[in-house]
N, C-alpha and C positions, 0 to 999 in steps of 0.2 A: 394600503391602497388596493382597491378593488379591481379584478381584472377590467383592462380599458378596449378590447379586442371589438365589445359589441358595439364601442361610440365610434361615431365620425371624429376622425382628427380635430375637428373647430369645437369638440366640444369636450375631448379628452380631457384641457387644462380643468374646465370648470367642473368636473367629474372631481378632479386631484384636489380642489378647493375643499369641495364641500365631504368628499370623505374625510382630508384631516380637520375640516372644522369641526365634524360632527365628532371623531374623538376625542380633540380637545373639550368641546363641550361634553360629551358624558364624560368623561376621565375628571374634569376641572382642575385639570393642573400641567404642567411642563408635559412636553411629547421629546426627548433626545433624539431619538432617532425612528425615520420612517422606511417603510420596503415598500418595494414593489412585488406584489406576491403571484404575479402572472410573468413568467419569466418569457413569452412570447412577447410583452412591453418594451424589453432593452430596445432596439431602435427604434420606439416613437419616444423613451427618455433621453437615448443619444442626441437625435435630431433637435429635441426640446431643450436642451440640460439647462441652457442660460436662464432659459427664460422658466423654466421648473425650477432649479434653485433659487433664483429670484423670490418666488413664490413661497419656498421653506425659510427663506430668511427673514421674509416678512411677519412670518407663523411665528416663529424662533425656535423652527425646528434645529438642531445641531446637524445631524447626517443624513444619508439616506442612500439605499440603493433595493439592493435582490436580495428575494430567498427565491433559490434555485436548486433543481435537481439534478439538473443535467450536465456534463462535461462539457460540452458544445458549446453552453451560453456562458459558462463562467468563461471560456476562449472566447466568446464574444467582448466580454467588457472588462476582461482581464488589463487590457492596454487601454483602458480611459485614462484620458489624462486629469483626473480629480478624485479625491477621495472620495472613499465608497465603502459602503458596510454591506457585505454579502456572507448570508444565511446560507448554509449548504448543511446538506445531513451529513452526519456522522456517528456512527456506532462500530460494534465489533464485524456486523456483518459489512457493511459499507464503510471502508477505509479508505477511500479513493482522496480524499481533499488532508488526511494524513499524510499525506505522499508526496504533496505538491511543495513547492516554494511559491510564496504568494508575492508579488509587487509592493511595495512600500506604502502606494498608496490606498493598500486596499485592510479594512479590518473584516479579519475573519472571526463568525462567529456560528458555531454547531450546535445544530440541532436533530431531533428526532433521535436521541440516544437510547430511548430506552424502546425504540421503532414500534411506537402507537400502542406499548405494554405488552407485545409479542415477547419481547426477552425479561420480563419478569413475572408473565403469568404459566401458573401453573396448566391453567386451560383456554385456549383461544374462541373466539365469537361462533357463531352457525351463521354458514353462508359462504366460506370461503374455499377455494380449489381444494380438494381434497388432498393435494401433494403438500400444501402449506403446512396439515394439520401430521401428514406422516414425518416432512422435516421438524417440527415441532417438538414432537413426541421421541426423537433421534436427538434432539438437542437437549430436552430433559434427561433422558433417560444417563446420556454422558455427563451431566450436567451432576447426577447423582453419584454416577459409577464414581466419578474422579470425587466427589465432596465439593462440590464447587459450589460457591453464593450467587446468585440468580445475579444480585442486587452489585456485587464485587467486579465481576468480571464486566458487567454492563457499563460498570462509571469506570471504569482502569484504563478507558480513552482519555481523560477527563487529563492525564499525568501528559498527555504530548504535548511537544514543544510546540508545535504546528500549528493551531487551533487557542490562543490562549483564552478565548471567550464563551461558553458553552451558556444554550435555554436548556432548562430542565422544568419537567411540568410534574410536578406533586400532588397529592391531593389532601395531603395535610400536616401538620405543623408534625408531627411524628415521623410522617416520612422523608422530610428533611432534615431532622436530626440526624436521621438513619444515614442519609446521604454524606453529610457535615464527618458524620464519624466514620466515615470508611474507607479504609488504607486505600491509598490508589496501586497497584502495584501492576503497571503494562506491561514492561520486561518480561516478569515472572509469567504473565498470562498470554504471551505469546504463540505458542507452541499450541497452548489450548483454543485460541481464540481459528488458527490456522483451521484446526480441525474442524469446528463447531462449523465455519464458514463452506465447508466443503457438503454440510448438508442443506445449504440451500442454493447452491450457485449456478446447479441444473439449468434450475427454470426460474434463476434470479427472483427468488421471491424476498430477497432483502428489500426488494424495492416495493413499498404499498401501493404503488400504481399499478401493479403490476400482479397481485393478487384476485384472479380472476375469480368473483363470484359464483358461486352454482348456482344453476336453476332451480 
């Protein structure tokens, strides 16, 4: 669902309508579950929820809720009273929702593991804060020193208890082989992952919001 911030209230629902109608119609087939991908939304869903699920049940949506970034807002809808599927990042550099105990009613599921191909490319885009691309180059470089798999250490989140649902985005039927076949081993990569996390935590560039552009 598309952010709802720029409508008026009285026209939010019909916003929620017609964006899942339009992906049921291009998808043509079953939708399980939907988000809300403006996590500034949680209270016009709160205020709404009756009459919002009403509305997914009619779809034959199954669930719905956030993909969020922030601490804040998961503590906002942490205590609803209804089942909820919330999206939060997780990777080696951002382990924060690792950490948590989640409420019963809530399914957690992670994303942005491999944080936008930052931890398995060898070289990053033109354009961004020039400190991203020096922690970068500090993460390869250890990355090498130790022998370590770009690809290994990146899914070895994948083994927590915490999280049992993870999106992962591939770009082709190989690279999910690659995926399928590769030991999870977090234990072991701890100590590594500690360190790796200390080259970018300065200036919190684990977070992509947060990667200031150059001019």
């Amino acid at each position: 669902v598309p952010t709802l911030k720029d409508f008026e209230d009285r026209k939010k629902i019909d916003i929620i309508k017609k964006s899942v109608n339009s992906s049921l119609n291009l998808l043509k087939h079953d939708i399980d579950t939907i988000l809300f991908h403006d996590q500034q939304d949680t209270d016009f869903v709160k205020k709404n929820f009756d009459l919002i699920k009403k509305i997914f049940d009619e779809l034959k949506i199954n669930k719905f809720g956030f993909s969020i970034y922030d601490l804040k807002f998961y503590n906002k809808i942490k205590n609803f009273n209804y089942d909820l599927t919330i999206q939060v990042p997780t990777n080696i550099l951002n382990d924060i929702y690792l950490k948590k105990k989640f409420n019963k009613n809530l399914k957690i599921i992670g994303r942005s593991v491999f944080l936008q191909g930052l931890l398995l490319n060898q070289k990053i885009k033109r354009g961004y804060h020039k400190e991203l691309y020096k922690s970068h180059n500090k993460y390869l470089e250890y990355m090498n020193k130790n022998s370590l798999n770009l690809l290994s250490l990146s899914i070895s989140i994948l083994s927590s208890k915490q999280i049992s649902n993870f999106v992962l985005g591939v770009d082709s039927v190989e690279q999910l082989k690659k995926i399928l076949n590769t030991q999870l081993t977090l234990k072991k990569s701890k100590n590594h992952i500690k360190k790796i996390k200390s080259f970018f935590r300065k200036n919190q560039l684990y977070d992509p919001r947060k990667w200031n552009i150059s001019s």
